[in-house]
C-alpha positions, -999 to +999 in steps of 0.1 A: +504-023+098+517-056+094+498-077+063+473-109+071+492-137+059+477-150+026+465-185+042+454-172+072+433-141+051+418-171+028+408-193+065+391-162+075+371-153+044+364-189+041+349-190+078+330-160+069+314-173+033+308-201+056+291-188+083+268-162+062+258-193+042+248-211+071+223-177+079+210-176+047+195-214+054+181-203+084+166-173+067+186-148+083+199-127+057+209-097+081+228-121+101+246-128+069+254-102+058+267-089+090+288-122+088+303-108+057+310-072+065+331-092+096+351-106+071+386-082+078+393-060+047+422-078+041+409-110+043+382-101+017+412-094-009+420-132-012+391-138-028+372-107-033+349-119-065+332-143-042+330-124-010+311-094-033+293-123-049+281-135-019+276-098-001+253-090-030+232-121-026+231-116+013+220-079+007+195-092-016+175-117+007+182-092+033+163-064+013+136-087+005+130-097+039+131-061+054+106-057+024+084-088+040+084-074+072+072-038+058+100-018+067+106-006+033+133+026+039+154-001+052+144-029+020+156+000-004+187+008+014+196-030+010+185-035-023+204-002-033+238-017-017+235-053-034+224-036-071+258-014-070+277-047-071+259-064-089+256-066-129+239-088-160+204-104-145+213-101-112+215-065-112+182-065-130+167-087-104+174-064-078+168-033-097+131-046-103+126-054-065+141-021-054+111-003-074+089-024-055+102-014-022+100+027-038+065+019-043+059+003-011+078+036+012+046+061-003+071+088-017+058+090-051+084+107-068+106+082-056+086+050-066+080+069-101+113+072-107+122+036-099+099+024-119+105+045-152+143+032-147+126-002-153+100+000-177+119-011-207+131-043-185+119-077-183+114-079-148+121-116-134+084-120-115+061-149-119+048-146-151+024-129-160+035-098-134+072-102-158+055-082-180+023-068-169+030-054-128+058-023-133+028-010-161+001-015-134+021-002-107+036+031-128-001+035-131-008+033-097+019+053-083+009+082-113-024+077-095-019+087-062-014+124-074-048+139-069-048+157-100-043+125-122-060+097-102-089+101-128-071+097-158-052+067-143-088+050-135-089+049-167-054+029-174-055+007-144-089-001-157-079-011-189-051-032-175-072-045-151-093-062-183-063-075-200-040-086-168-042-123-155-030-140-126-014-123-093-012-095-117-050-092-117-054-090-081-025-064-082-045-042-109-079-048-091-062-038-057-047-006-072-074+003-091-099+002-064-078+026-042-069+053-072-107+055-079-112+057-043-090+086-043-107+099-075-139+101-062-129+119-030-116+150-053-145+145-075-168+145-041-147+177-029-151+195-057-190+191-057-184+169-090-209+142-074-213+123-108-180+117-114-177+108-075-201+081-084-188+068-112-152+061-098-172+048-065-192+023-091-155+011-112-143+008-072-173-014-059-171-033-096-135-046-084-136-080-075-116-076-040-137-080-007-116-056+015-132-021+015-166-033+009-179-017+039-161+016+031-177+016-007-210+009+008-207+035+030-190+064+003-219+051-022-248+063+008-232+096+013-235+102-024-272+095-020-277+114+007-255+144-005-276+139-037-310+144-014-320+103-016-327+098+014-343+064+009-314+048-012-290+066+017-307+052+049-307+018+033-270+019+023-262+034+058-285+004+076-263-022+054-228-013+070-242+005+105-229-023+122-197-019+112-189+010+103-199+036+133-199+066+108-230+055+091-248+055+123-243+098+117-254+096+082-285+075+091-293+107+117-287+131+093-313+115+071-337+109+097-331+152+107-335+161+074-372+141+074-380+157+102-375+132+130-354+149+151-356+130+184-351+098+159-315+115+148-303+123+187-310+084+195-292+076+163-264+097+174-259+089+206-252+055+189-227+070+170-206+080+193-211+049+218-201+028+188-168+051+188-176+075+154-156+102+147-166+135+138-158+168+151-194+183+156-212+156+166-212+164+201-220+196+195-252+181+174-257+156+200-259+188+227-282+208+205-310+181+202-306+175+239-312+208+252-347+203+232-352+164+238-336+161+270-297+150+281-308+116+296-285+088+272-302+057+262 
């Protein structure tokens, strides 16, 4: 195979520095990196240190982006690429956003791993998340095993306290859905004290999304608790948003005896789009005593 000439391998790897610099201006960092990767292999030789230099940067944005855009498998992948050529803070850089995509793809091990790799870094976020997000998120991630999302209630909790900034919404955010996911076991396994509690340090999490849902866990706690008063006023509160409360708010009415009360509720239930296996079958039992006409 004959060789590229030396000046015509440094016009082509200067076209192709060029070009993937003008992508990254436009923010299109998979267009430049593609720019670079059509740089011909012998091309890349004449100057090799900036052609990685620049590949690793491309890979970078690119990662972030693909991050951005929520296709983390892909984020990783990119991130992965650019930290093998990378080294000093650079390398760091990446590492600390390649946890973050691990965290972001739900495999836990993964994300775990990632960020135990990094915990003894000095990751280059906006302060304060430099120092305070890889412990909140190793917390988070440790959380979303069943079996420990109690205990790490109790971390995120105390991070939560001390965290400031972006890096309190980031601990209220993830503590909210670990004692979420703590009170569900605690619920399943008939533990309905401890279901309350982490449903109380949920609701005491200063971040408005999920409201509704807490609202609604906190009535069926009453209600599996047998208070039916508090539980048909915390179903009325979110009824009109969330369909599912329209059920509990029949149950509670059944269970007082006002059974023709509970079909009509119901039937609203399941216009309003609710989901739960037996209510037809609930819905067909009080109408073969109250009659099958809908309202």
């Amino acid at each position: 195979m004959a060789q590229v000439p030396a000046a015509e391998g440094a016009r082509a790897l200067d076209v192709g520095l060029e070009r993937a610099a003008i992508e990254l201006a436009a923010d299109a960092p998979a267009a430049a990196v593609a720019a670079l990767l059509a740089v011909p292999t012998a091309a890349r030789s004449t100057g090799k240190p900036r052609w990685a230099a620049a590949l690793v940067t491309s890979r970078h944005a690119a990662g972030l982006a693909a991050l951005r855009d929520g296709q983390a498998g892909a984020a990783l992948e990119l991130l992965d690429d650019a930290a093998g050529d990378a080294d000093g803070e650079v390398a760091v850089a990446i590492r600390c956003d390649a946890a973050l995509a691990a965290v972001a793809t739900g495999d836990r091990d993964r994300a775990a791993a990632r960020l135990k790799a990094i915990a003894k870094l000095r990751c280059p976020f906006p302060a304060p998340a430099d120092t305070q997000a890889v412990p909140i998120l190793t917390a988070f991630v440790d959380g979303l095993n069943p079996r420990r999302a109690g205990k790490a209630v109790d971390r995120l909790a105390a991070l939560a306290k001390s965290a400031t900034g972006v890096s309190k919404a980031l601990a209220g955010s993830a503590l909210r859905v670990v004692a979420m996911s703590a009170a569900d076991q605690a619920y399943r396994a008939g533990k309905l004290d401890q279901a309350r509690k982490h449903l109380a340090t949920a609701r005491a999490v200063e971040v408005r999304a999920g409201a509704d849902e807490l609202a609604y866990d906190l009535a069926a706690l009453d209600l599996a608790d047998g208070k039916l008063d508090a539980a048909r006023a915390g179903f009325a509160k979110v009824a009109g948003r969330v369909p599912e409360a329209l059920i509990g708010a029949g149950i509670v009415a059944d269970r007082e005896g006002d059974s023709a009360k509970a079909l009509d509720l119901w039937r609203q239930a399941k216009k309003a789009g609710a989901r739960l296996g037996v209510l037809d079958d609930w819905i067909a039992a009080k109408e073969r005593i109250f009659g099958g006409g809908g309202r």
